[in-house]
C-alpha positions as YAML, in Angstrom:
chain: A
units: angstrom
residues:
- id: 1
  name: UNK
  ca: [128.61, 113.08, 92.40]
- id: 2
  name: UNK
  ca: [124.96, 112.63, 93.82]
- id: 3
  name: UNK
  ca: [122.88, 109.35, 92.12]
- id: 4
  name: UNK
  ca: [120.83, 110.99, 89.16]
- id: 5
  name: UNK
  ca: [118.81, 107.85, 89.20]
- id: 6
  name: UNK
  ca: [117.48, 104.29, 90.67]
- id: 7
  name: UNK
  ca: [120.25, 101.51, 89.76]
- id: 8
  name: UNK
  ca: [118.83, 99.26, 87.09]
- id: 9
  name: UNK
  ca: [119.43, 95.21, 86.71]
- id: 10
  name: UNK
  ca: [118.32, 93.21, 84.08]
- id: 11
  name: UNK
  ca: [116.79, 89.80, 84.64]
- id: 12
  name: UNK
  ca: [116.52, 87.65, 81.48]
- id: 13
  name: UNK
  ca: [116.72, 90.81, 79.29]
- id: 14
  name: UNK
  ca: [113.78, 92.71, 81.07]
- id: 15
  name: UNK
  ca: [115.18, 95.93, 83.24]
- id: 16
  name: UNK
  ca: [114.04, 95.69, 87.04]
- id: 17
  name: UNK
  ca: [113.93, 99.16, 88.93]
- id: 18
  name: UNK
  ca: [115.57, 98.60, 92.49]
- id: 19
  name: UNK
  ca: [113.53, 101.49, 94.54]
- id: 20
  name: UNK
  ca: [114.97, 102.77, 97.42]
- id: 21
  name: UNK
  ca: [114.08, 102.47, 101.45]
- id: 22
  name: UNK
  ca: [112.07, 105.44, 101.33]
- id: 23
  name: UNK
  ca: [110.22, 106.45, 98.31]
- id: 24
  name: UNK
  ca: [108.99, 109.71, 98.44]
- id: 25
  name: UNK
  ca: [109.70, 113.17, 97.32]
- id: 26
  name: UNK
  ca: [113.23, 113.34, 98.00]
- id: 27
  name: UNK
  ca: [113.70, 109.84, 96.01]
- id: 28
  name: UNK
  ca: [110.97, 109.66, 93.22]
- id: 29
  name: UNK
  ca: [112.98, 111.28, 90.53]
- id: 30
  name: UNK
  ca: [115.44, 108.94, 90.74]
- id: 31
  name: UNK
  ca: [113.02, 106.34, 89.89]
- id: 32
  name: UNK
  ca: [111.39, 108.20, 87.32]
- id: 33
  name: UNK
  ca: [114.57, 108.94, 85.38]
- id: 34
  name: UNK
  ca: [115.74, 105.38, 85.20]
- id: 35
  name: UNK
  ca: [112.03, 104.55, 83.60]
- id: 36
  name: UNK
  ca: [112.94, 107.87, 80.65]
- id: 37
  name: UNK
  ca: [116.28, 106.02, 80.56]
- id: 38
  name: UNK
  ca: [114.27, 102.89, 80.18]
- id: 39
  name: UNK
  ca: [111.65, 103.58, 77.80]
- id: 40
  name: UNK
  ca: [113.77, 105.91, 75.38]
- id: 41
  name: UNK
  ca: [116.23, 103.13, 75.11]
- id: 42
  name: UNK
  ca: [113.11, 100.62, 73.77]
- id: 43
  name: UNK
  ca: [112.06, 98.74, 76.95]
- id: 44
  name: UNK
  ca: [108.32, 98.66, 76.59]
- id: 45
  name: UNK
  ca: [107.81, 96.36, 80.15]
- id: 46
  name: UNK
  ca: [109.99, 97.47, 83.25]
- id: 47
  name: UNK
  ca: [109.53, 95.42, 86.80]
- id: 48
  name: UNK
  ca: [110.37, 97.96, 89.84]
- id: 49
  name: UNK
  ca: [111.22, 96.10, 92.77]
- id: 50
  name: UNK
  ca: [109.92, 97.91, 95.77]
- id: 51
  name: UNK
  ca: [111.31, 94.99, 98.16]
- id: 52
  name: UNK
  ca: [113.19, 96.85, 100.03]
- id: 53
  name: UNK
  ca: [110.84, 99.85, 100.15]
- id: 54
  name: UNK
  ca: [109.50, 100.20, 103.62]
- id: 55
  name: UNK
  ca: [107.99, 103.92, 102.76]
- id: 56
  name: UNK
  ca: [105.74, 104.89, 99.39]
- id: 57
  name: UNK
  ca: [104.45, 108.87, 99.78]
- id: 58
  name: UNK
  ca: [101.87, 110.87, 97.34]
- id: 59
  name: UNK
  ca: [105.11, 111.58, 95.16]
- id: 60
  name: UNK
  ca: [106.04, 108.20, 94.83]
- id: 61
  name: UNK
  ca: [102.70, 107.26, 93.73]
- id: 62
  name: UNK
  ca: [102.79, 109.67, 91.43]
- id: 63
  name: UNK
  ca: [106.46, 108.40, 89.77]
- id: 64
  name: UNK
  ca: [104.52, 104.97, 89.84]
- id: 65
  name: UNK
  ca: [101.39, 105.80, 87.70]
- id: 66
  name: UNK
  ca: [102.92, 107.84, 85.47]
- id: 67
  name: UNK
  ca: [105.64, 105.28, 84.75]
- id: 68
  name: UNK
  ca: [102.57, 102.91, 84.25]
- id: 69
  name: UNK
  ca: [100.91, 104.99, 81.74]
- id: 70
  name: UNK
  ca: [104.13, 106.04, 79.82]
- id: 71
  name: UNK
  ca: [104.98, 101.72, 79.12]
- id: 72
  name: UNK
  ca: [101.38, 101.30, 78.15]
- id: 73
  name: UNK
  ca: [101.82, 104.32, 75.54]
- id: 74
  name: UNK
  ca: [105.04, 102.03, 74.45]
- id: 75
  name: UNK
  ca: [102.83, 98.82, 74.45]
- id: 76
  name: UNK
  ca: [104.19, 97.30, 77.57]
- id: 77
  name: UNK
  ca: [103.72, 96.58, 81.05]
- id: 78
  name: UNK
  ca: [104.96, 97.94, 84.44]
- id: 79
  name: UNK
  ca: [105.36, 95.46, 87.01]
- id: 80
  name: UNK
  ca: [105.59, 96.08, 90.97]
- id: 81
  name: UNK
  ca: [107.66, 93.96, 93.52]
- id: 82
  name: UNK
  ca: [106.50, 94.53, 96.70]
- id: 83
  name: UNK
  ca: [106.65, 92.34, 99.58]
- id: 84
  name: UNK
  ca: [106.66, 94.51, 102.51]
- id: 85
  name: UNK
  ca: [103.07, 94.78, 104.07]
- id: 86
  name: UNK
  ca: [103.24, 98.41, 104.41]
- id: 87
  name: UNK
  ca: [103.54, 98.92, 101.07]
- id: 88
  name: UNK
  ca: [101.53, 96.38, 99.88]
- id: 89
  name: UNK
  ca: [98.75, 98.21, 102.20]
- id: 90
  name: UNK
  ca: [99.38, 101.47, 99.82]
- id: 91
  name: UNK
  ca: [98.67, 99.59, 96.90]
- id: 92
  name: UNK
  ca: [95.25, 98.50, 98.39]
- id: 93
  name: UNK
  ca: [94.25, 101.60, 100.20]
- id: 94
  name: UNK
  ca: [94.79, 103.62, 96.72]
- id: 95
  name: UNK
  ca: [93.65, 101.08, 94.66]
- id: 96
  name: UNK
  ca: [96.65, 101.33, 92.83]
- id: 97
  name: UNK
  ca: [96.86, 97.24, 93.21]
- id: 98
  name: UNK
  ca: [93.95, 96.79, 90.43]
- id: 99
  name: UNK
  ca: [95.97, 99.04, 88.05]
- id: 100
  name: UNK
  ca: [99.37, 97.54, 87.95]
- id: 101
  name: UNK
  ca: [100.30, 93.95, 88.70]
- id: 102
  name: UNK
  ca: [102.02, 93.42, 92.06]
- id: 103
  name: UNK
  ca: [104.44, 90.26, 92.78]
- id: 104
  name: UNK
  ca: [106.44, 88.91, 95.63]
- id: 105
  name: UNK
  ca: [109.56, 88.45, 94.11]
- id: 106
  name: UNK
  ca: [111.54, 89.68, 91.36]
- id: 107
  name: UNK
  ca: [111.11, 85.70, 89.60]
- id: 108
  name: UNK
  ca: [107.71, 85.80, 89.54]
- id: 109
  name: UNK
  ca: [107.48, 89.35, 87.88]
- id: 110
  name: UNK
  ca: [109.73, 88.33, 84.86]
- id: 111
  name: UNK
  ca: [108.65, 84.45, 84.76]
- id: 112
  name: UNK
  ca: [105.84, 84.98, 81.62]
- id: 113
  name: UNK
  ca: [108.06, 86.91, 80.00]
- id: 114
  name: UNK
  ca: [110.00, 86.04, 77.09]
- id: 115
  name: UNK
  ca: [113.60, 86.64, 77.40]
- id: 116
  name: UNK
  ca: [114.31, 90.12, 75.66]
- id: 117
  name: UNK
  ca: [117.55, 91.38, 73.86]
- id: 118
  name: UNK
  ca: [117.23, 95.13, 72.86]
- id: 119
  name: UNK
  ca: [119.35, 96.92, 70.49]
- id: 120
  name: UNK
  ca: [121.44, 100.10, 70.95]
- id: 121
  name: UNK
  ca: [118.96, 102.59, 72.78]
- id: 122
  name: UNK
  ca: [117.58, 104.76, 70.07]
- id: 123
  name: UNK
  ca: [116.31, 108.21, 70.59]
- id: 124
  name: UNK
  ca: [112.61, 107.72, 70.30]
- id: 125
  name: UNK
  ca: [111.37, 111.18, 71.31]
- id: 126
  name: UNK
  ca: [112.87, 114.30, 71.37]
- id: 127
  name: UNK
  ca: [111.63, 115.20, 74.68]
- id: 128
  name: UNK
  ca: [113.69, 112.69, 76.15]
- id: 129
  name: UNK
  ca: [116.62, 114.31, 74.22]
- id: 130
  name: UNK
  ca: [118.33, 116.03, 77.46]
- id: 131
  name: UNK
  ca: [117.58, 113.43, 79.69]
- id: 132
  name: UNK
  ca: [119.44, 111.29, 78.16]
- id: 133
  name: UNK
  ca: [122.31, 113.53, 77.07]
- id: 134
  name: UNK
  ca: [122.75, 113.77, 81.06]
- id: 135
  name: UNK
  ca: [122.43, 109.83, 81.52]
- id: 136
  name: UNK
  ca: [124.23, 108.51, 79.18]
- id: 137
  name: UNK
  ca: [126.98, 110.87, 78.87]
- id: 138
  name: UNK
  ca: [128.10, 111.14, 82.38]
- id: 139
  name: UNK
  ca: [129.37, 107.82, 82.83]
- id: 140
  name: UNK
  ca: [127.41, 106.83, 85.89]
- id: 141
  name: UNK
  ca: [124.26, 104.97, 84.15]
- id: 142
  name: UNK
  ca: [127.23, 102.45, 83.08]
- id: 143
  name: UNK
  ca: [127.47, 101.85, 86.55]
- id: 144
  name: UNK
  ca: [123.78, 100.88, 87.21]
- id: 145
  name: UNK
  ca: [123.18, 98.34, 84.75]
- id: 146
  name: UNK
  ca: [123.93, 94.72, 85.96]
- id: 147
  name: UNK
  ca: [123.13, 91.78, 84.10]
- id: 148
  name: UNK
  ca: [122.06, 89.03, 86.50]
- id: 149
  name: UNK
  ca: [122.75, 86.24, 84.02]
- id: 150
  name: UNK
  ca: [126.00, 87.05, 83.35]
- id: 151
  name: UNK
  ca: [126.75, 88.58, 86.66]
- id: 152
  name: UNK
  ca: [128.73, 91.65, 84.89]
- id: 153
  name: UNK
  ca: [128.04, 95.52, 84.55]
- id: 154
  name: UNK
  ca: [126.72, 96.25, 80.86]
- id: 155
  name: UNK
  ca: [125.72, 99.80, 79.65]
- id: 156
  name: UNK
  ca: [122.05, 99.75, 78.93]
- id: 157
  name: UNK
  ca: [122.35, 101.49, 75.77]
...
């Protein structure tokens, strides 16, 4: 069965995005169904670590801003890894590096954040009713949550 979305770690309780190699039209809805996952299940601030993104098209832009705009809606942050130069160049070029805070590493984009524990994810909107029908009850999105302080796969909601 094809990936319906971007695998998801957590890192002191806050979920961190791992984009893929190439982020662009045929990849963006991955990411932008792990941040519905994300932001339906209660996580208002979501890091997306673009380190090992070496492409970033219009489309993936696109996934990026609007994921921006839907945690501020939820009173949160996103936050960008990105330590390749070509990306980081994207960011400048578009300006899209004023808008949403960039960081080398996935430490430093969780490090002024206080640890977070998050209930059972609730349905918040009902818009995001069969998205998550589809991720939660085909047994893959159990498979794309790892806890890096405990080391173990956890189900995100």
């Amino acid at each position: 069965m094809p990936e319906l979305r971007s695998p998801v770690k957590l890192v002191r309780g806050v979920p961190v995005v791992i984009a893929p190699g190439r982020l662009d039209i045929t990849t963006a809805n991955l990411l932008r169904a792990s941040v519905l996952h994300l932001t339906a299940c209660g996580y208002a601030t979501i890091a997306v670590d673009m380190s090992r993104t070496e492409f970033c098209d219009s489309a993936g832009l696109t996934v990026l801003v609007r994921a921006h705009k839907r945690v501020l809606a939820e009173g949160g942050e996103l936050r960008l890894v990105a330590s390749t130069s070509a990306v980081r160049r994207i960011f400048a070029a578009t300006g899209l590096d004023c808008l949403i805070r960039i960081f080398r590493n996935v430490a430093d984009a969780v490090a002024d954040l206080p640890a977070v524990a998050i209930g059972p994810c609730r349905y918040a909107r009902q818009d995001h009713a069969d998205l998550l029908a589809e991720l939660l009850f085909d047994g893959a999105w159990r498979n794309t949550v790892q806890d890096d302080s405990a080391g173990e796969l956890m189900a995100a909601g």
